[in-house]
N, C-alpha and C positions, 0 to 999 in steps of 0.2 A: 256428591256433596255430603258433607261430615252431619251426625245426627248432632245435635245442640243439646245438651243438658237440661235439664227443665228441674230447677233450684225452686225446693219449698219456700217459701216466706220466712225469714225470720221470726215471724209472728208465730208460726207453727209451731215453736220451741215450746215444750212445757212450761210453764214459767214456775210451776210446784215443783218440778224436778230440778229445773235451772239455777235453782240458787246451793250457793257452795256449800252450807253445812247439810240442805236437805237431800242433795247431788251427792254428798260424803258418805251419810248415813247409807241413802240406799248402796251406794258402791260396795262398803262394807260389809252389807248386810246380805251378800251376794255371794261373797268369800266363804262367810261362816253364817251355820246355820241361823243361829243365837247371837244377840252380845246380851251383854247385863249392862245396866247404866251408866255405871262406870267406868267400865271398860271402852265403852262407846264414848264417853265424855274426853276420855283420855284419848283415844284414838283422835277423837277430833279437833283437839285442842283448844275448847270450848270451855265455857263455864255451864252448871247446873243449869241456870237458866235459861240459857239461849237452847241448849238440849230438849229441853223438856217442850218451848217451846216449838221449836222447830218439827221435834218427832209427834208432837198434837196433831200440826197441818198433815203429817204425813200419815198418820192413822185416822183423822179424820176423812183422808182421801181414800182408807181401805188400800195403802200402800204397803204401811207395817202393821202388825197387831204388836200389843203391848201389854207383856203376861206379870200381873201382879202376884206373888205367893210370900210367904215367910218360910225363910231356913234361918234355921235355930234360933227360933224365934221374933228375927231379924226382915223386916220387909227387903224383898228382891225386885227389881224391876228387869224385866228384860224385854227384847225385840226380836221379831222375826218378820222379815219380809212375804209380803203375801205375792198370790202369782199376778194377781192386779198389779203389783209396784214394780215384779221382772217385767211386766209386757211394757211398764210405764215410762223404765229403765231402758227398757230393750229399742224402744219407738224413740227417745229422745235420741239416743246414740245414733242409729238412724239418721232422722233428721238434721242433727248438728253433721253427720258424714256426709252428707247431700249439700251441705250448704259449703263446706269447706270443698277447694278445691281438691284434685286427685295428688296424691301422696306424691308423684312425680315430678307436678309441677310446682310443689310448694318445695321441694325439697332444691330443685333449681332455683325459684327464686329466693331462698336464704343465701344459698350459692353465690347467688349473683349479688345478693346486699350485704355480704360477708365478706366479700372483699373487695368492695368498696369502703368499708369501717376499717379493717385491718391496711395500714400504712405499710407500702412496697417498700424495698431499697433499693435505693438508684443507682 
């Protein structure tokens, strides 16, 4: 008899990681060590504000810190990921792979629903 899967809850999903600009940032923020404000606003195709918000909830969770200084006299913002926000990073991914079926069998069933959309000739 075949061992059965034992599939987390959807409810398990982080719901702080789960959303797309705050899912963005950390992913980002993973790559490289730093971003500065900008750079991250760019990257994510956001406005100021939704940034700013967004990266509150995340350093409010102890996921980014968020290093304030002046160059050249010029206020900087920048981000760094803390090792809270990789394990937070690391557990969603995780969980969302747990829930999703095995790489094999989803890649069959596109197979299988991909041509049925694409029209044979007879």
């Amino acid at each position: 008899m075949a061992k059965q899967r034992t599939l987390p809850a959807p409810a398990e999903i982080n719901p702080l990681v789960h959303e797309r600009l705050r899912l963005g940032i950390l992913c980002a923020l993973t790559v490289q060590e730093s971003l500065t404000f900008p750079a991250l606003r760019d990257l994510m195709e956001t406005t100021d504000g939704n940034l700013s918000v967004q990266a509150r909830k995340l350093e409010d969770a102890g996921y980014i810190t968020c290093v304030k200084k002046f160059v050249a006299r010029r206020p900087s913002t920048s981000y760094k990921l803390t090792g809270r926000g990789r394990t937070a990073l690391r557990d969603y991914v995780e969980t969302l792979s747990a829930i999703l079926p095995p790489a094999s069998s989803r890649t069959a069933a596109s197979g299988r629903l991909s041509s049925r959309l694409v029209p044979t000739e007879a």
